[in-house]
N, CA, C and O of each residue as an XYZ file, in Angstrom:
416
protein
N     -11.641    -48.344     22.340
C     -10.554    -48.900     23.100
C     -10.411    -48.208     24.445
O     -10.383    -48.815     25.515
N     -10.341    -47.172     24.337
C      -9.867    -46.230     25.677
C      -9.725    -45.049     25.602
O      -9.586    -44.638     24.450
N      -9.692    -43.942     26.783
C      -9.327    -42.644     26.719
C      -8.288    -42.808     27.580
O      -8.115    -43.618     28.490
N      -7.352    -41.558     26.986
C      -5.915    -41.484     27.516
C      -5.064    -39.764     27.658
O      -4.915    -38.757     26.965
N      -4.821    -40.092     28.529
C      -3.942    -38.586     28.811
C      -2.315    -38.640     28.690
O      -1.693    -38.101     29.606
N      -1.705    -39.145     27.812
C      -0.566    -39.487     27.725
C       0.434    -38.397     28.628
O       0.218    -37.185     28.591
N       1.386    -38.908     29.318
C       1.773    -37.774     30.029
C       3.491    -37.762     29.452
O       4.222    -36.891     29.925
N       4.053    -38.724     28.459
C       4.971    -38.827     27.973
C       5.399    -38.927     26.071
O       4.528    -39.490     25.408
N       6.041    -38.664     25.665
C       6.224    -38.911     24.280
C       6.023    -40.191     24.092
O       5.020    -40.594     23.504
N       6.780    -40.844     24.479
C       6.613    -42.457     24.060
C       5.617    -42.987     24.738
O       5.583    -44.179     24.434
N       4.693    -42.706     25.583
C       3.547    -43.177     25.636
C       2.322    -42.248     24.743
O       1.159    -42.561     24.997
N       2.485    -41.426     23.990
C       1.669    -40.898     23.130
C       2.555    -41.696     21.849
O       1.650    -42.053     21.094
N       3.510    -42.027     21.402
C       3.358    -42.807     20.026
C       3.157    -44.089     20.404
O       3.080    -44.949     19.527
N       3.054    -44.384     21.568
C       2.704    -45.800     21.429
C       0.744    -46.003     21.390
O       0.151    -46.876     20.756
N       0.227    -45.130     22.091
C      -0.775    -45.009     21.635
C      -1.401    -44.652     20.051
O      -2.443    -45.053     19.531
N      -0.290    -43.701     19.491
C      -0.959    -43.343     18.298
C      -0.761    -44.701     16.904
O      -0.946    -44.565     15.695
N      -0.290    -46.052     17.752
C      -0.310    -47.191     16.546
C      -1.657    -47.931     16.508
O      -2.212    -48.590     15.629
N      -1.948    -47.640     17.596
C      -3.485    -48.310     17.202
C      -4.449    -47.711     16.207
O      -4.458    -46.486     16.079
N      -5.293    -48.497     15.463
C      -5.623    -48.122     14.366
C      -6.967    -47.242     14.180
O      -7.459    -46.815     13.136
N      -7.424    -47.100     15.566
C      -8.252    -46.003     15.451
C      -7.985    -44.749     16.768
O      -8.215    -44.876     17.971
N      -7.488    -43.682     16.108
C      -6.696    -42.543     17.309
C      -7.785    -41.200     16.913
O      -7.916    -40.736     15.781
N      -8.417    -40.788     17.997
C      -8.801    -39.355     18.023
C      -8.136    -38.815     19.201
O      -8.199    -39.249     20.351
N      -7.162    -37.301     18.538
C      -6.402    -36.840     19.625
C      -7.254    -35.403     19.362
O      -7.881    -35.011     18.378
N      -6.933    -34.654     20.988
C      -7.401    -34.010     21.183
C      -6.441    -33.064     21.893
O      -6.233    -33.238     23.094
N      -5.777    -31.968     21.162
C      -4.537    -31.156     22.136
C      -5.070    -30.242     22.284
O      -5.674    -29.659     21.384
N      -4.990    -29.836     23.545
C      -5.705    -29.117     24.895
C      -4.292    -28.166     25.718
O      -3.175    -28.605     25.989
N      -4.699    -27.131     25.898
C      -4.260    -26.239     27.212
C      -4.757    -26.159     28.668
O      -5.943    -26.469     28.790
N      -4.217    -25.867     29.620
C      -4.945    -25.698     30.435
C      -5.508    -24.380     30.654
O      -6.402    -23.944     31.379
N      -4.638    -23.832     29.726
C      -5.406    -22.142     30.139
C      -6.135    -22.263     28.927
O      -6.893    -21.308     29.099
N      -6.355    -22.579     28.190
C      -7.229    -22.112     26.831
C      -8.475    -22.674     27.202
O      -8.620    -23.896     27.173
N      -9.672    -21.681     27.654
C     -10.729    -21.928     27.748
C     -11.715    -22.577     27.471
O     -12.542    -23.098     28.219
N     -11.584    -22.541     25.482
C     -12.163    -23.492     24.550
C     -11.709    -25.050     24.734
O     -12.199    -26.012     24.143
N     -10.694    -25.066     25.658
C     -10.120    -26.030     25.956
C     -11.050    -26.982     26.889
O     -11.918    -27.809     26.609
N     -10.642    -26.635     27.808
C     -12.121    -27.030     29.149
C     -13.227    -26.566     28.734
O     -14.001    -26.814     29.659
N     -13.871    -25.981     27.823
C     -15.015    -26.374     27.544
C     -15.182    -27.607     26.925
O     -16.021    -28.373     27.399
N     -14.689    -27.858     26.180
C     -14.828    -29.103     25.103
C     -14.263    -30.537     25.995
O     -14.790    -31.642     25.868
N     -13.308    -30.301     26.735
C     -12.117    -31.735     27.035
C     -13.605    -32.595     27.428
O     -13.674    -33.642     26.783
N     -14.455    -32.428     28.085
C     -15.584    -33.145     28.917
C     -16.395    -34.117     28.064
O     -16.882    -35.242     28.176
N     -16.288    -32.916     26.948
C     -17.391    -33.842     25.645
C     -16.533    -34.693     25.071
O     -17.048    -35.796     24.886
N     -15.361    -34.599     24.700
C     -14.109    -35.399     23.993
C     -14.022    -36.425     24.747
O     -13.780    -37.510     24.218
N     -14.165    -36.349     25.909
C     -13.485    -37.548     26.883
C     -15.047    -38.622     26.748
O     -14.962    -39.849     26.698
N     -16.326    -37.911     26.709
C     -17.898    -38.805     26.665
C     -17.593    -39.647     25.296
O     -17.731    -40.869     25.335
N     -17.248    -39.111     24.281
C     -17.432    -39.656     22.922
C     -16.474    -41.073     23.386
O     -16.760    -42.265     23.268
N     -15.493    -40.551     23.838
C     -14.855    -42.188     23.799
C     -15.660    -43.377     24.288
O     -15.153    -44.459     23.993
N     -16.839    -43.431     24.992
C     -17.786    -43.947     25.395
C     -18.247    -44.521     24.018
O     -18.485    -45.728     23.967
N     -18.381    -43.819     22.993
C     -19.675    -43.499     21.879
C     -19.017    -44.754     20.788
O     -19.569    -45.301     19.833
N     -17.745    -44.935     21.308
C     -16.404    -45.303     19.482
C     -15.598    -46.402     20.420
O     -14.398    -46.350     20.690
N     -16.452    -47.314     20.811
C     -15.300    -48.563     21.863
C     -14.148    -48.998     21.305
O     -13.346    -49.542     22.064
N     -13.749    -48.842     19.642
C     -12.949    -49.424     19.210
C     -11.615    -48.309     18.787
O     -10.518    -48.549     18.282
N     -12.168    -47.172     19.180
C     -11.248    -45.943     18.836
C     -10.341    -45.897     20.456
O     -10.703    -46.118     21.612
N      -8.921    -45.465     19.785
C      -8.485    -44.753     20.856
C      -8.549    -42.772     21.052
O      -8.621    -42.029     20.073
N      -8.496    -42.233     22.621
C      -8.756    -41.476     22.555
C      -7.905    -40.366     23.403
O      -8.225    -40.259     24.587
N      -7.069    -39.700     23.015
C      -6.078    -38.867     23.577
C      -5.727    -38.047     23.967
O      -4.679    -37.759     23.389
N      -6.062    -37.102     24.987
C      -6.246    -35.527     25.242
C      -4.440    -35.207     25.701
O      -3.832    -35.736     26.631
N      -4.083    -34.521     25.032
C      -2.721    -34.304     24.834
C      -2.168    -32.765     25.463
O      -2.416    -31.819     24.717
N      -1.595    -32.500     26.494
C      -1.631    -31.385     26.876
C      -0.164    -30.436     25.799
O       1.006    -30.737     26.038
N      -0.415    -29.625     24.973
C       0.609    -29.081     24.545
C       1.506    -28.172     25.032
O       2.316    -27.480     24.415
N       1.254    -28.252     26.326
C       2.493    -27.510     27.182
C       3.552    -28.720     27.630
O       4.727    -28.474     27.354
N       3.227    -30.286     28.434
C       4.032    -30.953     28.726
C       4.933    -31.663     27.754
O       6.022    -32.195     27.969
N       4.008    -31.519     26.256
C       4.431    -32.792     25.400
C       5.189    -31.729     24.531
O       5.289    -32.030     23.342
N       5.687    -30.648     24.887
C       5.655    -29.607     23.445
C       6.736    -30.040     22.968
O       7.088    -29.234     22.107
N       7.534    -30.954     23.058
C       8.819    -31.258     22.231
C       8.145    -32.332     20.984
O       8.806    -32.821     20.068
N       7.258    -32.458     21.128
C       6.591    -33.962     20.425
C       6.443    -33.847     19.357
O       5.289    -33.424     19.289
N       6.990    -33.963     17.925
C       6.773    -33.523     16.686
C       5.215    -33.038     16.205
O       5.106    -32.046     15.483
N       4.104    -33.743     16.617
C       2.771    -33.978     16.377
C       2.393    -32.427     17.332
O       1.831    -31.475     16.790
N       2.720    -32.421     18.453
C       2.450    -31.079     19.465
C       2.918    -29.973     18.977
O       2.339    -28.920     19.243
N       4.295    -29.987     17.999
C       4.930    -28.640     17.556
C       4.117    -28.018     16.814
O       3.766    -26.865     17.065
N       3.642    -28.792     15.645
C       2.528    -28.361     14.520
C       1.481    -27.907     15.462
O       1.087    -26.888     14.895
N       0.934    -27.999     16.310
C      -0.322    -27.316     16.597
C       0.054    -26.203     16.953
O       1.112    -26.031     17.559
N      -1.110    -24.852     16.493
C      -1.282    -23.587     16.320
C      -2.155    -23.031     17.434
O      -2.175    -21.868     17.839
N      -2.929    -24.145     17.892
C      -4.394    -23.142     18.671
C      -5.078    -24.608     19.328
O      -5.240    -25.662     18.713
N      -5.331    -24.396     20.397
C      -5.671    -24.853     21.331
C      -7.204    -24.916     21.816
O      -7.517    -23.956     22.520
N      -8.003    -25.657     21.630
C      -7.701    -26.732     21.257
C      -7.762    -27.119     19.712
O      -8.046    -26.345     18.798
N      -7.461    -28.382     19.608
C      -7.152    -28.635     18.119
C      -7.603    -30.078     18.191
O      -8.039    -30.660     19.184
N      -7.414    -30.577     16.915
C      -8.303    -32.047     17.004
C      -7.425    -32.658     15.628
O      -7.066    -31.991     14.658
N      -7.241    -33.865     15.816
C      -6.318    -34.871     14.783
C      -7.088    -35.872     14.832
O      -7.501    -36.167     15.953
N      -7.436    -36.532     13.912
C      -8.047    -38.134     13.859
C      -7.072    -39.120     12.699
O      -6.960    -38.801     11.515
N      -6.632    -39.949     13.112
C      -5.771    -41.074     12.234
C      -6.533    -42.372     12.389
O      -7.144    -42.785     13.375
N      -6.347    -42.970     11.099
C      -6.586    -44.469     10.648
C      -5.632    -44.734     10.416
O      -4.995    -43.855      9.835
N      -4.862    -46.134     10.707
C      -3.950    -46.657     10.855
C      -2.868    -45.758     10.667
O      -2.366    -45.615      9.553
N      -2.442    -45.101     11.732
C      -1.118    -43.697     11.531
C      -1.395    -42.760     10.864
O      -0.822    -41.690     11.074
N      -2.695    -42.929      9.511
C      -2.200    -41.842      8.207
C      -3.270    -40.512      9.227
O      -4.472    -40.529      9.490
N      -2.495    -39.780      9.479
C      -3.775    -38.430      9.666
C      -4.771    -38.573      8.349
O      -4.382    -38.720      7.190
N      -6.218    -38.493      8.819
C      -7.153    -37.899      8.060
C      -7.715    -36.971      8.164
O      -8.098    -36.436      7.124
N      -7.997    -36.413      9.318
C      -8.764    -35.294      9.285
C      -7.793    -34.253     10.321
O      -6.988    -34.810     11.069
N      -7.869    -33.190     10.330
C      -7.333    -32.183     11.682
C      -8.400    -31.228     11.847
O      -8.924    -31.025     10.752
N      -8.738    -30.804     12.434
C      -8.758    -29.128     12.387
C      -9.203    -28.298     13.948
O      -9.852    -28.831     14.849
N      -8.613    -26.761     13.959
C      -9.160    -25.570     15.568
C     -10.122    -26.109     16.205
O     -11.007    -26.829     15.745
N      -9.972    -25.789     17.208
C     -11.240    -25.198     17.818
C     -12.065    -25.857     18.453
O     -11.860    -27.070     18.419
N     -13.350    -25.355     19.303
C     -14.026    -26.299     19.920
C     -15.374    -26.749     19.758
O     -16.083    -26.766     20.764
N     -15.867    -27.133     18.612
C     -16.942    -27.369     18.327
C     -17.676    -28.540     18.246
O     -17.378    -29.320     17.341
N     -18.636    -28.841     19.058
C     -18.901    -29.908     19.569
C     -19.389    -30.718     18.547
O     -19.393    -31.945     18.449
N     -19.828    -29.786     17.750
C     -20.908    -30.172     16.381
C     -19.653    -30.753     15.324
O     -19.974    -31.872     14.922
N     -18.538    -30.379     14.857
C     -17.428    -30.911     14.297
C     -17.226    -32.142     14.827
O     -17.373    -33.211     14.234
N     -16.730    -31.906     16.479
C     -16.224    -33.078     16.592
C     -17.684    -34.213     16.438
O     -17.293    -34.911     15.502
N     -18.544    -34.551     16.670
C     -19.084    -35.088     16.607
C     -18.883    -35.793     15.148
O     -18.310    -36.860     14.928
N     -19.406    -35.053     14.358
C     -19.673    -34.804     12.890
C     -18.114    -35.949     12.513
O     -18.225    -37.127     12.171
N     -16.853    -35.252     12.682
C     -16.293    -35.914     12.284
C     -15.872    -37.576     12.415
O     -15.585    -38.412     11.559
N     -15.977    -37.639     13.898
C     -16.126    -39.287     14.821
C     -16.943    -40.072     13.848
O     -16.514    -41.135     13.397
N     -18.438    -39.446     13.412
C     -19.278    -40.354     12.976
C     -18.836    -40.629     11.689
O     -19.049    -41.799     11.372
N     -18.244    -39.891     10.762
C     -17.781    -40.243      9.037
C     -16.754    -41.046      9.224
O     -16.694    -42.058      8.527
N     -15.557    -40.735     10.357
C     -14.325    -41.367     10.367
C     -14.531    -42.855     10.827
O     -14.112    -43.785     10.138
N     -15.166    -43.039     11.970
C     -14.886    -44.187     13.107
C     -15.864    -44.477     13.353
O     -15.995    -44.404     14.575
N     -17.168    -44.961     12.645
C     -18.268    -45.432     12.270
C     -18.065    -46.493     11.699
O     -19.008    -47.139     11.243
């Protein structure tokens, strides 16, 4: 579907109803952060039917979904709303890995 930088709450839940969401919450200072945002943002290329969300957890931090995150970056994937997968960090090999089981 698209990549998206939601810069508001209600434009991040309105994105997160579509039925295929890979979010991606990012810092700007967290290093692992900008390493990865580049590859996160290519995959949306890879999944035309997924949406794709790089979420900054400093602007959105009131956002119920932003509070829960621990570490920066972090990664959420939902099918129709239900979270399925989460997890740290920046690994290109995960995220990959996971895109292809989930949104395949």
């Amino acid at each position: 579907m698209s990549y998206n930088e939601p810069q508001t709450a209600e434009e991040f839940d309105k994105l997160l109803a579509n039925p295929q969401v890979a979010v991606m919450f990012h810092a700007e200072w967290a290093g692992p952060s900008l390493q990865i945002a580049p590859i996160f943002k290519q995959q949306a290329d890879n999944y035309p039917d997924a949406t794709f969300c790089k979420v900054d957890i400093d602007k959105l931090d009131t956002h119920p979904l932003v509070k829960k995150v621990r570490s920066a970056p972090a990664f959420s994937f939902y099918l129709n709303r239900s979270l399925v997968v989460n997890f740290p960090g920046g690994s290109s090999d995960t995220l990959e890995q996971t895109l292809k089981a989930h949104f395949s």
